[in-house]
Biopython code that builds the backbone (N, CA, C, O; Angstrom):
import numpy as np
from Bio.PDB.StructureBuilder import StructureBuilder

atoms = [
    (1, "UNK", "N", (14.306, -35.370, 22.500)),
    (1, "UNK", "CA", (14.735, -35.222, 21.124)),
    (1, "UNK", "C", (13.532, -34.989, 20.204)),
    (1, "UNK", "O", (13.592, -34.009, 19.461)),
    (2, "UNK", "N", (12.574, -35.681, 20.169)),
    (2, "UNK", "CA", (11.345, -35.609, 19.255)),
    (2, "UNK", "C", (10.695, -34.185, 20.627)),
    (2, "UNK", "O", (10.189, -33.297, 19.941)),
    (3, "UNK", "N", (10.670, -34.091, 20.998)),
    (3, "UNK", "CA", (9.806, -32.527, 21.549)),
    (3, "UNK", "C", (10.574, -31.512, 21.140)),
    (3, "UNK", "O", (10.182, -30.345, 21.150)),
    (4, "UNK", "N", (11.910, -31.940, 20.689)),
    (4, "UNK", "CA", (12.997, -30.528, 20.292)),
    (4, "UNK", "C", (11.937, -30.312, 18.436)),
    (4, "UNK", "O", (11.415, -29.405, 17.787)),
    (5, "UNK", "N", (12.128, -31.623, 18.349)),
    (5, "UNK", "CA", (11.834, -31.161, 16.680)),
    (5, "UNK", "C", (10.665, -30.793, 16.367)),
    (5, "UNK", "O", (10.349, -30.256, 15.305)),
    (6, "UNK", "N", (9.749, -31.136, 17.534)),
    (6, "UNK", "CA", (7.846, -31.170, 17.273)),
    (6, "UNK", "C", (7.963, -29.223, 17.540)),
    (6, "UNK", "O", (7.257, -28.530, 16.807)),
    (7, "UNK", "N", (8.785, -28.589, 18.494)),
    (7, "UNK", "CA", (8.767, -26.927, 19.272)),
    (7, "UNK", "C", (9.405, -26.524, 17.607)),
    (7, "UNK", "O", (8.780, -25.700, 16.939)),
    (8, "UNK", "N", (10.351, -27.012, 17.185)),
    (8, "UNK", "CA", (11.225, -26.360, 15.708)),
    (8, "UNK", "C", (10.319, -26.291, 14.329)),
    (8, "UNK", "O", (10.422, -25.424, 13.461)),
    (9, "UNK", "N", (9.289, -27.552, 14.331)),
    (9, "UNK", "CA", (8.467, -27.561, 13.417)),
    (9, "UNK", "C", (7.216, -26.747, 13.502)),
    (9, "UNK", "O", (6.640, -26.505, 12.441)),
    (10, "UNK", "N", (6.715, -26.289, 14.628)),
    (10, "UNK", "CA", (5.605, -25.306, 14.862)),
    (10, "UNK", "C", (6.344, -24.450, 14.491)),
    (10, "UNK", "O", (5.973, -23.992, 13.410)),
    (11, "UNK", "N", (7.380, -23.929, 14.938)),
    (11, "UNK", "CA", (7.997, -22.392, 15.101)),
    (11, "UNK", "C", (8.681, -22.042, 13.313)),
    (11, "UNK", "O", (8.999, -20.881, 13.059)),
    (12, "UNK", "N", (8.843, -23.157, 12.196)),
    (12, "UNK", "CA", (9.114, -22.989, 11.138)),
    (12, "UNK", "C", (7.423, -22.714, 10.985)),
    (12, "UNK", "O", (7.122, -21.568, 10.651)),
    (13, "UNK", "N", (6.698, -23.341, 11.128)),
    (13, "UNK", "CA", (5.057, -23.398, 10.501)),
    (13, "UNK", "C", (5.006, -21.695, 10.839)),
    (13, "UNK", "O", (5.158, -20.929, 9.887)),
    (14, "UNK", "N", (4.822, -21.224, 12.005)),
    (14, "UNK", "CA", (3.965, -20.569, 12.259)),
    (14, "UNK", "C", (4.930, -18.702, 11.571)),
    (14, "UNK", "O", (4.320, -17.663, 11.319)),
    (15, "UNK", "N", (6.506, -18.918, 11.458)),
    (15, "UNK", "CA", (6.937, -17.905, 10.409)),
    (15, "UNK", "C", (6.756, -17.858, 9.211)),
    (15, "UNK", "O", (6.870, -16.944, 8.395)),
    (16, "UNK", "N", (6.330, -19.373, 9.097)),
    (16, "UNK", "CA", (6.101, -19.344, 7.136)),
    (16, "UNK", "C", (4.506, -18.885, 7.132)),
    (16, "UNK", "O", (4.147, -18.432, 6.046)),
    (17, "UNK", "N", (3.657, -18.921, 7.998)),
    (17, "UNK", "CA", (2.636, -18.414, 8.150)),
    (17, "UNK", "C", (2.734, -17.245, 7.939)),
    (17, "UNK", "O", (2.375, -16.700, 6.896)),
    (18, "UNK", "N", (3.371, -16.545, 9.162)),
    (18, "UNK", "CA", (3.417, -15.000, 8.946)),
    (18, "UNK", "C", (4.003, -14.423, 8.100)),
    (18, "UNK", "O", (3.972, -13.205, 7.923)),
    (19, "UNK", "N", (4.778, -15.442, 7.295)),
    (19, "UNK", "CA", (5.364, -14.574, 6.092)),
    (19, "UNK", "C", (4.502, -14.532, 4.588)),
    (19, "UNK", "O", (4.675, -13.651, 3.745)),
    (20, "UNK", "N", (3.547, -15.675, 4.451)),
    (20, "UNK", "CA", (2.412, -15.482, 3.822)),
    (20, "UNK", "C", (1.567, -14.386, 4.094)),
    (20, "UNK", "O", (1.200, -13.586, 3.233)),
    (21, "UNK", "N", (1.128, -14.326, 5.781)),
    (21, "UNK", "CA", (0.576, -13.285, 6.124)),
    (21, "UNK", "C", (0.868, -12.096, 5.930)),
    (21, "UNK", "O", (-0.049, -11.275, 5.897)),
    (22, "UNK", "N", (2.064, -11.728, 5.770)),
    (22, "UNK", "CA", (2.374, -10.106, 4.701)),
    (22, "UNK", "C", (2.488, -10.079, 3.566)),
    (22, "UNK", "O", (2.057, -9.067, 3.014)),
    (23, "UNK", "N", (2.994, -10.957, 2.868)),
    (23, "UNK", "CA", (2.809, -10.939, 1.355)),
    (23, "UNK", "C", (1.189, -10.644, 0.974)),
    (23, "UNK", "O", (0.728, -9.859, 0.145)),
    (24, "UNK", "N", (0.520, -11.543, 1.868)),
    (24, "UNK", "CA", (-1.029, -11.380, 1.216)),
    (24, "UNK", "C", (-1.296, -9.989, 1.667)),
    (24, "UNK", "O", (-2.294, -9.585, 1.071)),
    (25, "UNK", "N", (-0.802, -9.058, 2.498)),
    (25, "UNK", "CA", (-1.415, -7.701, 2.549)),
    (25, "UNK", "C", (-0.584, -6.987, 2.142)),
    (25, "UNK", "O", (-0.530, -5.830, 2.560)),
    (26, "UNK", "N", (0.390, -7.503, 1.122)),
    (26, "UNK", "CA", (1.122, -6.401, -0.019)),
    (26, "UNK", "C", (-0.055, -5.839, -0.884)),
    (26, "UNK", "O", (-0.588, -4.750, -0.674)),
    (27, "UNK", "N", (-0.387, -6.685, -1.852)),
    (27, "UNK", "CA", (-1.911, -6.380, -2.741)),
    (27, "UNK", "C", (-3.272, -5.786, -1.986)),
    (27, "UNK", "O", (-4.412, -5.899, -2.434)),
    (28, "UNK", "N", (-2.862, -5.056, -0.605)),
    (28, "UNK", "CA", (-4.255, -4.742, -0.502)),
    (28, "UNK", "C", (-4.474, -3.584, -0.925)),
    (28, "UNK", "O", (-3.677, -2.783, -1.414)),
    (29, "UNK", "N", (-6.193, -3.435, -0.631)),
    (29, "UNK", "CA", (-5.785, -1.516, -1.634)),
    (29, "UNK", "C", (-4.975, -0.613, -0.150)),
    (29, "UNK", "O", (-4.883, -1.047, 0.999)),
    (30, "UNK", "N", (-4.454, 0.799, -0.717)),
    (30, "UNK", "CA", (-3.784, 1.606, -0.148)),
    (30, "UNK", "C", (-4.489, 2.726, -0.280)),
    (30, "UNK", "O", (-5.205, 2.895, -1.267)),
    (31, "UNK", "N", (-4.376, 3.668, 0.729)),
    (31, "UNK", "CA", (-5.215, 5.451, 0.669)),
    (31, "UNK", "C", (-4.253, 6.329, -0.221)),
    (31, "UNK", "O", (-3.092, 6.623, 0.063)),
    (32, "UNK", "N", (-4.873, 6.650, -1.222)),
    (32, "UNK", "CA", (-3.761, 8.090, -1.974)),
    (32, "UNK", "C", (-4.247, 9.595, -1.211)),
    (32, "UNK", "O", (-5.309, 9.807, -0.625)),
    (33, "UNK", "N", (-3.349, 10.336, -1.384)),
    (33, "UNK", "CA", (-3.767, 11.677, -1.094)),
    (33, "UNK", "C", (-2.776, 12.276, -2.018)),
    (33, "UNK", "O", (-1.624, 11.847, -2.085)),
    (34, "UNK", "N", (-3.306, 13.476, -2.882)),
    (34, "UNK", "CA", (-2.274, 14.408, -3.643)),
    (34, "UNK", "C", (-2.356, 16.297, -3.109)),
    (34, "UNK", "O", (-3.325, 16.593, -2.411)),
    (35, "UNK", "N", (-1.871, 16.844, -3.281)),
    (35, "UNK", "CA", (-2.233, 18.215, -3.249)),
    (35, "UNK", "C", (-1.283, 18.821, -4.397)),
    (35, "UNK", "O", (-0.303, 18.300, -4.930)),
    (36, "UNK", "N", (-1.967, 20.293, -4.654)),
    (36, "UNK", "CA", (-1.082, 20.908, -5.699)),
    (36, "UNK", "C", (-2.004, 21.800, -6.217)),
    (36, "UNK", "O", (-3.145, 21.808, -5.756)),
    (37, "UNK", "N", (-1.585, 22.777, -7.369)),
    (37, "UNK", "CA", (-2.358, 23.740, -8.645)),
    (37, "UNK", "C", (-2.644, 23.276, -9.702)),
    (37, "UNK", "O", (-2.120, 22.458, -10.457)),
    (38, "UNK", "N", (-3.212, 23.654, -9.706)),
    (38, "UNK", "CA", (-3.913, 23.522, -11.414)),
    (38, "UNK", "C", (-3.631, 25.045, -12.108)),
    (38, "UNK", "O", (-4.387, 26.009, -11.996)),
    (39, "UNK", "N", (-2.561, 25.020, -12.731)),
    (39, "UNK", "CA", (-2.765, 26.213, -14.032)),
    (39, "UNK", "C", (-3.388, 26.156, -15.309)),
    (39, "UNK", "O", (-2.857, 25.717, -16.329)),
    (40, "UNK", "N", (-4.414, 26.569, -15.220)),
    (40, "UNK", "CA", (-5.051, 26.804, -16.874)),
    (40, "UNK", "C", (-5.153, 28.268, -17.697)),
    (40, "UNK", "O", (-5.620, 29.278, -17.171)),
    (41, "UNK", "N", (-4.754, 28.228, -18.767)),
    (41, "UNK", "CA", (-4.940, 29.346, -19.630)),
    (41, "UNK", "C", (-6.198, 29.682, -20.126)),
    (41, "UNK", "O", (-7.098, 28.880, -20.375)),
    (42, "UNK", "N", (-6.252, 31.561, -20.337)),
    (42, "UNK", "CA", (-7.795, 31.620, -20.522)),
    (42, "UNK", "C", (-7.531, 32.584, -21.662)),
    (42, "UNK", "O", (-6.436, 32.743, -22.201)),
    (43, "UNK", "N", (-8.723, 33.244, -21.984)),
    (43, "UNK", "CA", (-8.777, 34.246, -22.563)),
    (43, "UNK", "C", (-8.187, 35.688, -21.588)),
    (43, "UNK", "O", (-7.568, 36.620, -22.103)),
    (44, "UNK", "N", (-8.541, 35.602, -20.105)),
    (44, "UNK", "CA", (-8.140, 36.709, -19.423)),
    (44, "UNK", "C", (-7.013, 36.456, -18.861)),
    (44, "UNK", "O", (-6.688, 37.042, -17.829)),
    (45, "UNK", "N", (-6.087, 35.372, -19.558)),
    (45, "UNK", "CA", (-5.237, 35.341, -18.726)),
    (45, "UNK", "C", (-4.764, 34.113, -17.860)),
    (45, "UNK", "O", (-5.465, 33.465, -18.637)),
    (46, "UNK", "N", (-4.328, 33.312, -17.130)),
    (46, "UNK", "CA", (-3.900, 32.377, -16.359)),
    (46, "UNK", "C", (-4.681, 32.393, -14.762)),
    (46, "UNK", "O", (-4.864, 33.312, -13.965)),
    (47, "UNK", "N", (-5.020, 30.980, -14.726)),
    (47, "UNK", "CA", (-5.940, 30.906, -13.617)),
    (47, "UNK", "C", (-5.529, 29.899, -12.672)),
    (47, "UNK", "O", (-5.539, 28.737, -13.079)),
    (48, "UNK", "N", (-5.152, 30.137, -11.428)),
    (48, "UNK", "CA", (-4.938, 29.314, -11.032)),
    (48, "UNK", "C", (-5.516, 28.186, -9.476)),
    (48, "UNK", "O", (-5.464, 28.746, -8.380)),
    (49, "UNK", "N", (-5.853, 27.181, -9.504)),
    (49, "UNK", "CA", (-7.038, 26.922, -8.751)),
    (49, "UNK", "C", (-6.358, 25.725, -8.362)),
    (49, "UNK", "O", (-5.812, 25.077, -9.255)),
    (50, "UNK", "N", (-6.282, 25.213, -6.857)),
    (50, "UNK", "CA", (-6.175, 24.181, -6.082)),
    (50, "UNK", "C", (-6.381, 23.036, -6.186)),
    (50, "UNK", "O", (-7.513, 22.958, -6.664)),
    (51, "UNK", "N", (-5.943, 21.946, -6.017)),
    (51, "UNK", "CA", (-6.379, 20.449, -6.512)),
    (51, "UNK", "C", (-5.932, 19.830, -5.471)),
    (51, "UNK", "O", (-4.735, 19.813, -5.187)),
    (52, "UNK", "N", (-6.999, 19.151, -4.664)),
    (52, "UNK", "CA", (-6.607, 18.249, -4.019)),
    (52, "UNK", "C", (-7.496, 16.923, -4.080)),
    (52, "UNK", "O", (-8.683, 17.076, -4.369)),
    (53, "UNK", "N", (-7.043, 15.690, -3.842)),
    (53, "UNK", "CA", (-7.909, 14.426, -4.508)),
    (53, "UNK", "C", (-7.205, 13.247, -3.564)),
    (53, "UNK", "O", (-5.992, 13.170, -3.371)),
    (54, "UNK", "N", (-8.108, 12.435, -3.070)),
    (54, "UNK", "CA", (-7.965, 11.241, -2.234)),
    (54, "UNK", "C", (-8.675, 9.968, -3.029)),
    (54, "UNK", "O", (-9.793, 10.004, -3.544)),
    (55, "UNK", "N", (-8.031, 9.165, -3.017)),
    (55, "UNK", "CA", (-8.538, 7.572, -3.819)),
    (55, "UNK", "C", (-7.677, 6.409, -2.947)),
    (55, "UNK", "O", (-6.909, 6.313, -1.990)),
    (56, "UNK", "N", (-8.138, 5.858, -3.639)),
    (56, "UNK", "CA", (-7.767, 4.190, -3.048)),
    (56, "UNK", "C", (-7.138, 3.751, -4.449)),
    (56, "UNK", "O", (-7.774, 3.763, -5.503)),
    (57, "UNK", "N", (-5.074, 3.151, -4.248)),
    (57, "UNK", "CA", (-5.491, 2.593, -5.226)),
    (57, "UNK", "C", (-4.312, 0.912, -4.824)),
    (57, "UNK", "O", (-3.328, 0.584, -4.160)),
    (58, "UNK", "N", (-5.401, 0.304, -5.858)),
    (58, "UNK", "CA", (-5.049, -0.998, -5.673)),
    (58, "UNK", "C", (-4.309, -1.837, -7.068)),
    (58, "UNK", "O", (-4.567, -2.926, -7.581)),
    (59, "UNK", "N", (-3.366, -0.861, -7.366)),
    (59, "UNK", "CA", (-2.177, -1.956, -8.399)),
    (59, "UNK", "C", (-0.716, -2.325, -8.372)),
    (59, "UNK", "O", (0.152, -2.107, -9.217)),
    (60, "UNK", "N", (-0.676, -2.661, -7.731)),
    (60, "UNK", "CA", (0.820, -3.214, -7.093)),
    (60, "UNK", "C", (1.362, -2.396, -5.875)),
    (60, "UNK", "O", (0.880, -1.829, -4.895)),
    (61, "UNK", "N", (2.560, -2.603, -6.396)),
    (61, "UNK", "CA", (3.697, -1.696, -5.641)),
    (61, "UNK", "C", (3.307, 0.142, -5.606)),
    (61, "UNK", "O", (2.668, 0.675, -6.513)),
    (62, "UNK", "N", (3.813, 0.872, -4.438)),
    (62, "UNK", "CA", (4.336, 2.437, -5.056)),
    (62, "UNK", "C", (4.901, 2.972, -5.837)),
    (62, "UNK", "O", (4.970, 4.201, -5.817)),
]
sb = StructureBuilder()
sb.init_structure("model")
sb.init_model(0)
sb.init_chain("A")
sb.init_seg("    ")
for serial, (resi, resn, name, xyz) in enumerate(atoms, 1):
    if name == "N":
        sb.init_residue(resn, " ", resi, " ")
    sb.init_atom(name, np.array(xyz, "f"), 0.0, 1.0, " ", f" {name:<3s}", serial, name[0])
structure = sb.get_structure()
């Protein structure tokens, strides 16, 4: 009876563990990547030029 509850009390410990353990790597930073154009207006006319940009970002959620 007490070895049933000592196996139930690790096994609550060690999910509430791991469930800390993902919450704490919700807030970690994340890799961005974007792609796309850039249109800018000129004097000759409309120009259009590639944009692509990678960052890290670290504020909450997506």
């Amino acid at each position: 009876m007490i070895r049933k509850f000592i196996n139930r009390f690790f096994v609550s410990l060690f999910i509430v563990a791991l469930l800390g353990l993902f919450s704490a790597c919700g807030g970690s930073p994340h890799w961005g990547t974007s792609a796309g154009v850039d249109l800018t207006w000129g004097p000759n006319g409309p120009k259009v030029r590639p944009n692509v940009s990678v960052g890290v970002y670290n504020g909450g959620h997506w």
